[in-house]
C-alpha positions in Angstrom: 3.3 2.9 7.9 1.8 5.6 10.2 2.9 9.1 9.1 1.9 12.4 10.8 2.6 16.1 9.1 0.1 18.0 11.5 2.5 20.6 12.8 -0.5 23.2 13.7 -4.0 22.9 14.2 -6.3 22.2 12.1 -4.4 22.6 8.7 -0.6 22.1 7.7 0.7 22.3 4.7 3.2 20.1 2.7 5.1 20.8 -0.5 6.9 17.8 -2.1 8.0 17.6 -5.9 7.9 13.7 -7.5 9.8 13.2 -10.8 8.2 10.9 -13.8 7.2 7.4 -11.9 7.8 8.1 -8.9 5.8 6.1 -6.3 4.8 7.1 -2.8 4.6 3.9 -0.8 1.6 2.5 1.2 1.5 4.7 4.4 -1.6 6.3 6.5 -2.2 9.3 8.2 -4.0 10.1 12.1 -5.3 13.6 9.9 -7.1 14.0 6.5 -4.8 14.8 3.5 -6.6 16.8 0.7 -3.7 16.1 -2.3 -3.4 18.8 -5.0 -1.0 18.7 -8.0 -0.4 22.3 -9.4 1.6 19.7 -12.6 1.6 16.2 -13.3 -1.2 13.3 -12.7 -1.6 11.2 -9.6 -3.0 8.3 -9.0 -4.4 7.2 -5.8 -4.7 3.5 -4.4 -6.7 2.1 -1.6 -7.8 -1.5 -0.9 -11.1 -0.2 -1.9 -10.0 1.7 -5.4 -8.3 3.7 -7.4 -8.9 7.7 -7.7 -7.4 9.6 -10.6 -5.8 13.2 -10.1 -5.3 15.0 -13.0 -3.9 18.9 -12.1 -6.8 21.5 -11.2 -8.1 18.7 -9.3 -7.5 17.5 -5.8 -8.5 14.4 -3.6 -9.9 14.0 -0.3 -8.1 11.5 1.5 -10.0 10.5 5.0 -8.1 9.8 8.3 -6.4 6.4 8.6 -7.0 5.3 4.8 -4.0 3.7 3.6 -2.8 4.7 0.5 -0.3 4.6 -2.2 0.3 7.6 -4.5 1.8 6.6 -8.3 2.8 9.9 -10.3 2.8 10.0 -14.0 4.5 13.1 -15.4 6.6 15.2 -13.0 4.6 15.9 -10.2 4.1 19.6 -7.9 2.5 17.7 -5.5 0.5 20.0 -2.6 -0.7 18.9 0.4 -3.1 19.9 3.2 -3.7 17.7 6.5 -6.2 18.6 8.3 -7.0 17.3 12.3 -9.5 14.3 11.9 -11.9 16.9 14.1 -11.9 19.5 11.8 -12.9 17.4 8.8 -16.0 18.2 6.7 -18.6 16.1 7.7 -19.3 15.2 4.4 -15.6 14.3 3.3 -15.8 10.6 4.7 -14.1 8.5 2.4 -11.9 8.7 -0.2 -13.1 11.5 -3.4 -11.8 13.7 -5.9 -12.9 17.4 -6.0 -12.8 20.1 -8.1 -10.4 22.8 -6.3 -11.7 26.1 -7.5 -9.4 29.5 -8.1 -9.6 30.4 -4.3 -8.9 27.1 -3.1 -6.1 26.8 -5.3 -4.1 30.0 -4.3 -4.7 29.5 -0.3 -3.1 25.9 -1.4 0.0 27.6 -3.1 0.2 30.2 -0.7 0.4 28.2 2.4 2.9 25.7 0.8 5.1 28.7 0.5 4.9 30.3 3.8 4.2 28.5 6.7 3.2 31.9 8.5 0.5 32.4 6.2 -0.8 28.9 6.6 -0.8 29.1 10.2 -3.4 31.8 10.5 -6.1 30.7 11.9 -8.4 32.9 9.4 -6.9 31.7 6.5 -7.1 28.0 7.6 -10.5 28.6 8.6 -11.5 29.8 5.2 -9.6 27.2 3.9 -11.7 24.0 5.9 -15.2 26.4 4.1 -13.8 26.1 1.2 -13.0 22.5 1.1 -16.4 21.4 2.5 -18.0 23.0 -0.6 -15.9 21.1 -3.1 -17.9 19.4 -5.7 -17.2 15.5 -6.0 -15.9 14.3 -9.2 -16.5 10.6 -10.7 -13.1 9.8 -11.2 -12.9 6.8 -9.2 -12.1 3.2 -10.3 -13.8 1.0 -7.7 -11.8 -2.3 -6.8 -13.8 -5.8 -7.0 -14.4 -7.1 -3.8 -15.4 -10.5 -5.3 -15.6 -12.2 -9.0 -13.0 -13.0 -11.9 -11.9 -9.9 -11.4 -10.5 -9.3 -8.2 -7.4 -10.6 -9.0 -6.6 -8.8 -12.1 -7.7 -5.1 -9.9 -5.4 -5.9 -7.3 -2.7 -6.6 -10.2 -4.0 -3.8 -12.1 -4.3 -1.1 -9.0 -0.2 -1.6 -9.0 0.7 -1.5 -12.5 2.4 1.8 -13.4 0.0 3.4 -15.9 -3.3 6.0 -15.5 -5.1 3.6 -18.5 -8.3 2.4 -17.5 -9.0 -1.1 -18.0 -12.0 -1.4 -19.7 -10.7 1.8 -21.8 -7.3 -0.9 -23.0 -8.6 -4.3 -22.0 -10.0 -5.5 -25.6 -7.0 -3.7 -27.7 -5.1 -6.3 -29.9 -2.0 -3.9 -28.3 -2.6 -4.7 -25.1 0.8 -6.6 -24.1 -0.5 -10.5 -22.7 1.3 -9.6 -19.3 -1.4 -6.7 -19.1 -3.1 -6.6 -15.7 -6.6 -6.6 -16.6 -6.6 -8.5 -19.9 -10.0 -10.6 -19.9 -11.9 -8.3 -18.0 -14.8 -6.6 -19.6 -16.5 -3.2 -17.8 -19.4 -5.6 -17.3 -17.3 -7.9 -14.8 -15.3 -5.7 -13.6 -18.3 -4.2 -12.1 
């Protein structure tokens, strides 16, 4: 599903609050979304990964990526979409970043008045900001190939932020776990 939330160029802002479990469905965007939750954890899922959010943090989502957002906790979700041409040249795939003090109030601020996000300095210092972000390693890659494809597809879906390799080998693991029988050495 194609979904566009650009009202003004180059950044709009979105404000949407998620209750425990909730699940965004699999849906793309023609702009960038950089995703911020002020509460909760998010977890982002792409055919090529999974990207943990925990709050404090944000992730770059690149134009056209289709994704599925699964929230854990009750979730202040904050959005920015930025115009595909006014994205950071080194934002092009999927990433979380560490959104710093600034960032974060421009973030809060614009989700609460439109008028202030539609300034064109504040959106300006706002696409400066974001392309100084640093990128944090909190990405699960997916298999392509292996014995383990199928359990990360199953596992990219299951309704919990525990890694695999983190549960796989616990004796509590339930048998209808996703990744049961994969190791961190084939998962990679």
């Amino acid at each position: 599903m194609l979904i566009s939330l650009l009202e003004h160029s180059p950044v709009t802002a979105h404000p949407k609050d998620y209750p425990d479990g909730a699940h965004q469905p699999l849906h793309r965007h023609p702009e960038a979304q950089l995703l911020y939750a002020v509460t909760g954890l998010m977890r982002l899922v792409t055919a090529n990964g999974a990207w943990v959010i925990p709050p404090t943090r944000g992730v770059w989502i690149a134009p056209m990526i289709e994704h599925e957002i699964f929230m854990s906790g009750e979730v202040r979700m904050r959005s920015l979409f930025i115009a595909a041409e006014h994205c950071p040249a080194n934002l092009d795939n999927c990433c979380v970043l560490a959104i710093t003090p600034l960032l974060r109030e421009l973030i809060l601020r614009a989700t609460q008045n439109a008028q202030h996000a539609a300034k064109p300095l504040i959106q300006q210092l706002m696409l400066e900001e974001i392309a100084t972000l640093e990128n944090l390693p909190l990405h699960i890659p997916i298999p392509a190939t292996g014995a383990c494809k199928p359990s990360a597809r199953r596992c990219s879906k299951h309704r919990t932020t525990a890694t695999p390799w983190k549960t796989g080998r616990s004796k509590s693991v339930p048998a209808h776990a996703p990744w049961r029988g994969c190791s961190i050495r084939k998962w990679t």
